[in-house]
FIKOLGU-211617 format. One record per residue (C-alpha): residue number from 1; x, y, z. Coordinates in steps of 0.2 Angstrom, whole numbers. Example, Ala and Ser with C-alpha at 12.3 -4.5 7.8 and 13.67 -1.06 7.14 Angstrom:
2
NODE   pos       x       y       z
NODE     1      62     -22      39
NODE     2      68      -5      36
REM end
This chain:
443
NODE   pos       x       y       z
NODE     1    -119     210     162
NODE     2    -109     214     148
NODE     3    -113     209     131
NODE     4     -98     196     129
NODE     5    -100     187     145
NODE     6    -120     187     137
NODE     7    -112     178     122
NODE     8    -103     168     134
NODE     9    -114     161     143
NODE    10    -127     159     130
NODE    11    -115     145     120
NODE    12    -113     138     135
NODE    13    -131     135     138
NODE    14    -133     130     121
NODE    15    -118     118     122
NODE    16    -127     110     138
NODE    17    -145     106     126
NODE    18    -134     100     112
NODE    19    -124      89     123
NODE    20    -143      85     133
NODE    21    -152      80     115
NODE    22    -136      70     110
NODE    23    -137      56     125
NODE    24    -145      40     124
NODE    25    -157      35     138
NODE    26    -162      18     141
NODE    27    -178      12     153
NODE    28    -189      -2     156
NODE    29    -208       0     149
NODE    30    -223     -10     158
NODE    31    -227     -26     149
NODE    32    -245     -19     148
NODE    33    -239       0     141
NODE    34    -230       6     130
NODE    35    -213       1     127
NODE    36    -195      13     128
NODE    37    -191      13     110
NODE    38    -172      13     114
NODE    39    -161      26     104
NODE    40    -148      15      90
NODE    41    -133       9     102
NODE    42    -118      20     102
NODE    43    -102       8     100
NODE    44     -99       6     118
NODE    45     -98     -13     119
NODE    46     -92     -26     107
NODE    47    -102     -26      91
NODE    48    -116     -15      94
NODE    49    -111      -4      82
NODE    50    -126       7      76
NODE    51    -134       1      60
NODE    52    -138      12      44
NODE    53    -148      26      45
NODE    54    -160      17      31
NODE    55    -175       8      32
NODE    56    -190       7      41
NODE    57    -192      -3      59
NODE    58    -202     -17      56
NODE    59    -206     -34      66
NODE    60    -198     -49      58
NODE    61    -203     -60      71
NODE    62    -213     -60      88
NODE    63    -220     -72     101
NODE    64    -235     -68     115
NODE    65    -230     -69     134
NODE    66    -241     -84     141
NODE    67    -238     -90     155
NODE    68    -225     -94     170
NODE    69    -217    -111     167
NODE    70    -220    -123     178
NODE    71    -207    -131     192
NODE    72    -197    -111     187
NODE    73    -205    -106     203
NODE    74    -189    -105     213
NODE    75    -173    -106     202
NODE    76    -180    -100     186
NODE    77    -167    -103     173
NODE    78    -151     -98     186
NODE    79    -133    -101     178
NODE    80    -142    -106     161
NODE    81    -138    -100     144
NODE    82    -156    -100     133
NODE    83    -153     -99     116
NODE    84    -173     -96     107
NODE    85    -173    -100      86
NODE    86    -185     -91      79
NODE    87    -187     -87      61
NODE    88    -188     -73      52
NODE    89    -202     -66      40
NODE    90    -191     -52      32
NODE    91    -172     -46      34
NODE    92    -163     -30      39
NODE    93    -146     -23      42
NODE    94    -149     -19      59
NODE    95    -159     -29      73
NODE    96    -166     -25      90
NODE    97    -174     -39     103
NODE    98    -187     -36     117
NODE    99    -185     -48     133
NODE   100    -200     -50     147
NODE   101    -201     -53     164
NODE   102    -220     -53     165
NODE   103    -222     -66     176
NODE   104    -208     -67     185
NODE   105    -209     -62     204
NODE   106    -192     -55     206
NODE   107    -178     -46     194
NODE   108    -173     -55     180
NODE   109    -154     -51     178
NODE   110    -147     -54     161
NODE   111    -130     -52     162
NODE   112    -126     -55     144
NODE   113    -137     -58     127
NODE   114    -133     -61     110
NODE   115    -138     -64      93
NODE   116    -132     -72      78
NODE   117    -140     -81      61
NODE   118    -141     -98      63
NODE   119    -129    -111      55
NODE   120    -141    -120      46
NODE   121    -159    -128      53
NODE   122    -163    -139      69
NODE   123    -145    -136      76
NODE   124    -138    -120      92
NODE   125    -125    -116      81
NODE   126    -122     -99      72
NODE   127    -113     -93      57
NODE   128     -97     -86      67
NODE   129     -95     -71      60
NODE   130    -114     -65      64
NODE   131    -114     -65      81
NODE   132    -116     -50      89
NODE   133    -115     -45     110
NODE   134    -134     -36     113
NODE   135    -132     -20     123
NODE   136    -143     -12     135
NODE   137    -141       9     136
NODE   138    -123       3     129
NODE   139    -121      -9     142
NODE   140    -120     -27     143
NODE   141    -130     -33     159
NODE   142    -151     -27     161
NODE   143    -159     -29     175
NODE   144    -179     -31     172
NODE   145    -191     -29     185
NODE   146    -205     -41     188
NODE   147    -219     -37     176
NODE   148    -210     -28     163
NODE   149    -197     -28     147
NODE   150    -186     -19     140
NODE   151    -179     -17     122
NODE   152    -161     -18     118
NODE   153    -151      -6     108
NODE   154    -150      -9      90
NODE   155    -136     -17      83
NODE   156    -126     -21      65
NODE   157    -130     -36      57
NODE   158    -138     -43      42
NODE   159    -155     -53      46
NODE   160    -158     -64      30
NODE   161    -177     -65      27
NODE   162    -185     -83      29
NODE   163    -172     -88      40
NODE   164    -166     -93      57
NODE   165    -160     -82      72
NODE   166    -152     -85      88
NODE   167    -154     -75     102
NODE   168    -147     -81     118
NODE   169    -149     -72     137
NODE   170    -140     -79     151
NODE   171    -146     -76     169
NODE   172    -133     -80     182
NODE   173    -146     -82     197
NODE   174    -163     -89     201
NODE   175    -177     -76     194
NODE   176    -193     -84     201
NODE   177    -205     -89     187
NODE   178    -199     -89     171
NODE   179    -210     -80     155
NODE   180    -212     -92     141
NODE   181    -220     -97     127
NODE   182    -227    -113     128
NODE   183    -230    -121     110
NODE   184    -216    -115      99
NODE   185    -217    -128      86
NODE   186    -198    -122      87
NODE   187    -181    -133      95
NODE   188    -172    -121     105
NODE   189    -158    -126     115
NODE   190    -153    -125     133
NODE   191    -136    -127     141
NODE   192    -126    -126     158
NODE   193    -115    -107     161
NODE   194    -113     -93     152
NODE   195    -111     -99     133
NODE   196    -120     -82     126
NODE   197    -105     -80     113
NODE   198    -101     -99     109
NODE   199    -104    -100      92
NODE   200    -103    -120      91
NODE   201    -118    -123      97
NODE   202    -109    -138     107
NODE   203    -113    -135     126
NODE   204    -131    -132     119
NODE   205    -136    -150     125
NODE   206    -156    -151     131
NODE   207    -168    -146     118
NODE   208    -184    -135     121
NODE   209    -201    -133     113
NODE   210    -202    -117     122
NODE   211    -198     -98     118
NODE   212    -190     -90     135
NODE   213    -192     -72     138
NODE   214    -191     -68     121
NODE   215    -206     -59     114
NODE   216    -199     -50      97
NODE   217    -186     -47      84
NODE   218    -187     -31      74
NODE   219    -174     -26      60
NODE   220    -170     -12      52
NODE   221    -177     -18      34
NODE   222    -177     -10      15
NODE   223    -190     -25      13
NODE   224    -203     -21      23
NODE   225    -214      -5      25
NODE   226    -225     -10      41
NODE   227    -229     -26      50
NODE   228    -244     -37      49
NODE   229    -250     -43      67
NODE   230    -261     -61      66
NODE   231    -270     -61      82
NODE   232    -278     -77      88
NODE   233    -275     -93      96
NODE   234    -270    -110      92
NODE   235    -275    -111      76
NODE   236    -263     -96      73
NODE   237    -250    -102      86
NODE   238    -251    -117      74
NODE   239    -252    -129      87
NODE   240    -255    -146      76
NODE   241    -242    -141      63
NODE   242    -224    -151      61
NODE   243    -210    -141      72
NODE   244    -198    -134      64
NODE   245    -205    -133      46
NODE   246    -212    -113      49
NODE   247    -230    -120      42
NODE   248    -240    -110      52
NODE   249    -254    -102      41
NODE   250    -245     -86      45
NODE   251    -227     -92      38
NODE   252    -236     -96      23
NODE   253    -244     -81      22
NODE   254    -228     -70      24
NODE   255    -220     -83       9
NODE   256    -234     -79      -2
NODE   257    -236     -61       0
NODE   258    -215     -57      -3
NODE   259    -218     -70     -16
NODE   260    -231     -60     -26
NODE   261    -222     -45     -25
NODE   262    -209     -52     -31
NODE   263    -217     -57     -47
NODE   264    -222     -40     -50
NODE   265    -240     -38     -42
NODE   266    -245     -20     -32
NODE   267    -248     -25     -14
NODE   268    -240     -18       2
NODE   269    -223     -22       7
NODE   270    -227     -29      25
NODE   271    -217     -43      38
NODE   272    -229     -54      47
NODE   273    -229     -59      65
NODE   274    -238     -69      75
NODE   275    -245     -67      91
NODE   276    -258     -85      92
NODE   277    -260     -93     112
NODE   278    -264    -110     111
NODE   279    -282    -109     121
NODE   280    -286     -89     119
NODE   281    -300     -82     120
NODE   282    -309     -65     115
NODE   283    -316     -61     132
NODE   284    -308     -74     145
NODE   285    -293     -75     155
NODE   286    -284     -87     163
NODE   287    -280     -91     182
NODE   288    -266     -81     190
NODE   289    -262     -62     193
NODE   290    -255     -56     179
NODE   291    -266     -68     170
NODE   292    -259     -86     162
NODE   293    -266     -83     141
NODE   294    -274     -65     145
NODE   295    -288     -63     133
NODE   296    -289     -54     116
NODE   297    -296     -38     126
NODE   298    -284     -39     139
NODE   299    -267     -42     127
NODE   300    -274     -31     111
NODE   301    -264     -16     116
NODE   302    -246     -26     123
NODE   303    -248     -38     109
NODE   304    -254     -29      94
NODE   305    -254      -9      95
NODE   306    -235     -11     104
NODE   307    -229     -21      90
NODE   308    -217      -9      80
NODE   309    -224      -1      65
NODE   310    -242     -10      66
NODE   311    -252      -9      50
NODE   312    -263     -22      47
NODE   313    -271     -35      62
NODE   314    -279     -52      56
NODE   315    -288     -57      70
NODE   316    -294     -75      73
NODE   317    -301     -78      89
NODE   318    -319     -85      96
NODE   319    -316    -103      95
NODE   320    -311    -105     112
NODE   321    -325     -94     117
NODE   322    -339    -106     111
NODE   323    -328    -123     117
NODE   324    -324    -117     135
NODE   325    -340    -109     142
NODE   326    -348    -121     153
NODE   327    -361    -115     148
NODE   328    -370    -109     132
NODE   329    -356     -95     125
NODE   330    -367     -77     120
NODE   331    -364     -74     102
NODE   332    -368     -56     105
NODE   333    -354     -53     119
NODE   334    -341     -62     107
NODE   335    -345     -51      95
NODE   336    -343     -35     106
NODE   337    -327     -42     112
NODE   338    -321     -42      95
NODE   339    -328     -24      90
NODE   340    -322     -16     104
NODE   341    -303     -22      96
NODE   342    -307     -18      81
NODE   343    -313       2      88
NODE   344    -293       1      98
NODE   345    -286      -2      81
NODE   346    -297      10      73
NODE   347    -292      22      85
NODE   348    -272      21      79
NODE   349    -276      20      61
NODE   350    -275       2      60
NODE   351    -284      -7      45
NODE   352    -293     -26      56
NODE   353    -296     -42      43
NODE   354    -306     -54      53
NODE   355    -306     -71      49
NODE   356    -322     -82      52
NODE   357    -322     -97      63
NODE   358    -317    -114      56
NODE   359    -330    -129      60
NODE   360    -327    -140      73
NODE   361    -337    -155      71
NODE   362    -331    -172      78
NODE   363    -322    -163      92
NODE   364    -328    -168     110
NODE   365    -333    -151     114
NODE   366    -348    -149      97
NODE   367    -365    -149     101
NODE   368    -377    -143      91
NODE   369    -381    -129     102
NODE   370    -362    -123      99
NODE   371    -366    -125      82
NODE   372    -377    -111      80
NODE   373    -367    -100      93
NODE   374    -353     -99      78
NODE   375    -365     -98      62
NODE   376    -372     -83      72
NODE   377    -355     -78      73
NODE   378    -348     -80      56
NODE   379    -366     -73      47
NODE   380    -362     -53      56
NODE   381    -341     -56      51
NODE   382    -349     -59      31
NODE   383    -358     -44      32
NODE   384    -348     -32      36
NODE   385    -352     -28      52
NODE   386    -337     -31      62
NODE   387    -322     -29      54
NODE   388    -316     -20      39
NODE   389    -313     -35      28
NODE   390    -315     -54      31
NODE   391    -304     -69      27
NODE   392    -316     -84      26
NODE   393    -307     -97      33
NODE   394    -323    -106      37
NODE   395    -325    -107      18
NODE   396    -310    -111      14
NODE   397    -308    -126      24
NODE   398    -325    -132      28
NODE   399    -332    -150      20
NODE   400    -341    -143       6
NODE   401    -353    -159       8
NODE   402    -355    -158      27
NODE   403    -349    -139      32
NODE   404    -351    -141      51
NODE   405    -333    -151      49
NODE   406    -316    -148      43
NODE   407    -313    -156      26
NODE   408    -304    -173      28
NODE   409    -289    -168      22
NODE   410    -287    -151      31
NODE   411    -290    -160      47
NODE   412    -276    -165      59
NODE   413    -287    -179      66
NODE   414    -293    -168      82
NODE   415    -309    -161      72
NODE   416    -304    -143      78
NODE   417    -286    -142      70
NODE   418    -280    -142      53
NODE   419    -267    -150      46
NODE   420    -252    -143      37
NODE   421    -261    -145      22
NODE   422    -275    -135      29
NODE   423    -265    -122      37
NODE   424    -258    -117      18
NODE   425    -274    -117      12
NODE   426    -279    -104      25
NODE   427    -264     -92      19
NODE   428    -267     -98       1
NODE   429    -287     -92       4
NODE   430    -281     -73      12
NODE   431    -287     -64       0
NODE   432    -270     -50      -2
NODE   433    -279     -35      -8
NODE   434    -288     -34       9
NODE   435    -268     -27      15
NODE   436    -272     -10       5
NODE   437    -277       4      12
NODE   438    -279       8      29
NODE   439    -292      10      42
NODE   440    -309      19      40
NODE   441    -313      34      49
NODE   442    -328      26      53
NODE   443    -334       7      54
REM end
């Protein structure tokens, strides 16, 4: 060979791996594995133009997959537009959404999704000028298979912090059992045909208590430097707290913490998202294959370490354990259950708060014997022996005159939940300089 057709065909090869490193791939991830971080769109469809190179990917807002809805069995949501509000805990000028088909028993077809900032609160509409077509390896349509998600591409827009998002999928055929969220404690809207784009909100005509499909927003945020994860069940899905008003303990707990640093004081810049199932526990799962509200060992890596840019975990689980058992719960295998999480996070650098577990006396399920099941609990959280720093929640909410019941005013009337009053004071309590630093190298 000579030595220019050498120099030939070495550019050419090199031309081949530049052209190679230079395209964007797209693929569907496992629900239960890690997810296909999906390159920045590149302009292909209509308003997914890639966002600014600055930032950091952080999650501004994120649900857990729990179920299959019932009576979705055979049509699922076919020639339906969903539109799921959710709001956000910090903004961004680029944004990227993760859909699910965990449950479903066939491929879920999303033939076109969107997102835009809502108009204003409790309404489908959307400030015209932010909605924006959601693209899939620069396409419009995805298919997901049964059991899995996928993450779009990202795309331009500015997310506001503390605000509302619309992000609509529309699915032209029946999908079998559709993934949801039960308690959202958030209107969306539903309406009949492909209104992905209508930024009116007027077709939008049957109201829901339930997120569809969607299990996350991330942005591209100059706010944010990681993401705090609250791990638990319906005391962090905020079950008992007024819909629409964002007063879970964790959406106060975001407002505090930007609020602080905003008045000067040295604490991490973090978003905050929730990932509470009404009815979780640490060790048991529910009926059904994959399971209805998989436990907190099952969902730990899907629902904690696969949220994007993970720093911090606050996890608040181990009520459920004690109420459910038919018989008496083992305090000791709780409290494996919830070191073996803790050892996962270690394991990725991730710093665990723990939070102790709040009284319960009045509700049907107390006995004395249950009693002394969450003492036992709660004594090894206080002494450092499960996690790397403790939010008392017990403390903070207990009657101080009878402490085996929530304070009168804390209470929602059920004995078990708090109030909205009593979900601020369990963000009010989080003590903020447990978010520094980051996890030991050994417990």
């Amino acid at each position: 060979m000579t030595r220019g057709r050498g120099y030939a065909l070495l550019a050419l090869v090199v031309a081949a791996i530049v052209a190679l490193s230079t395209a964007i791939f797209v693929g569907v991830a496992s629900d239960d594995g890690p997810r296909n971080r999906n390159a920045i769109g590149d302009g292909r469809a209509p308003n997914s133009a890639a966002p600014a190179s600055t930032g950091t990917w952080v999650g501004t807002w994120s649900t857990s997959p729990s179920a299959a809805e019932p009576g979705t069995e055979t049509t699922g949501m076919a020639d339906r537009s969903v539109r799921n509000v959710v709001h956000t805990s910090v903004g961004g000028t680029g944004a990227r959404v993760t859909l699910s088909n965990l449950y479903g028993q066939s491929p879920l077809n999303i033939t076109r999704a969107t997102i835009a900032v809502s108009a204003g609160s409790g309404t489908a509409a959307a400030l015209a000028d932010t909605m924006r077509q959601l693209t899939f390896g620069g396409g419009p349509t995805v298919v997901i298979p049964p059991g899995r998600q996928v993450m779009s591409d990202a795309v331009r827009v500015v997310v506001p912090h503390d605000s509302d998002v619309l992000i609509t999928t529309y699915t032209p055929a029946g999908s079998g059992p559709v993934t949801y969220h039960r308690h959202a404690r958030q209107v969306s809207y539903i309406a009949e045909g492909d209104h992905a784009q209508d930024a009116t909100g007027t077709p939008y005509t049957q109201r829901t208590g339930s997120w569809r499909y969607l299990t996350a927003l991330d942005v591209l945020s100059n706010e944010s430097d990681g993401t705090i994860v609250a791990l638990g069940d319906s005391l962090t899905d905020g079950i008992t707290s007024t819909p629409d008003t964002n007063s879970r303990w964790t959406d106060v707990l975001s407002d505090r913490l930007r609020s602080e640093i905003a008045a000067g004081r040295d604490l991490p810049r973090y978003s905050v998202v929730n990932q509470g199932i009404s009815g979780n526990q640490v060790l048991a799962d529910g009926l059904g294959r994959p399971a209805d509200n998989p436990s907190g060992l099952n969902r730990f890596g899907r629902d904690v370490m696969e949220r994007t840019n993970v720093k911090v975990v606050v996890i608040d689980l181990g009520v459920n354990d004690i109420l459910r058992n038919p018989r008496l719960a083992d305090p000791n295998a709780i409290l494996n259950g919830l070191r073996t999480m803790v050892g996962q996070a270690h394991a990725r650098g991730v710093k665990v708060v723990g939070a102790t577990l709040m009284p319960f006396y009045g509700h049907r399920g107390y006995t004395e014997a249950r009693e002394a099941v969450r003492r036992t609990i709660n004594a090894e959280i206080r002494a450092g022996r499960v996690f790397d720093a403790v939010a008392d929640f017990d403390q903070a909410l207990r009657d101080p005159y009878d402490p085996r019941r929530l304070r009168a005013d804390y209470d929602s009337g059920d004995h078990l939940h708090p109030s909205d009053k009593g979900y601020a004071r369990m963000a009010e309590s989080f003590d903020l300089e447990t978010l520094k630093g980051s996890a030991p190298a050994e417990l």
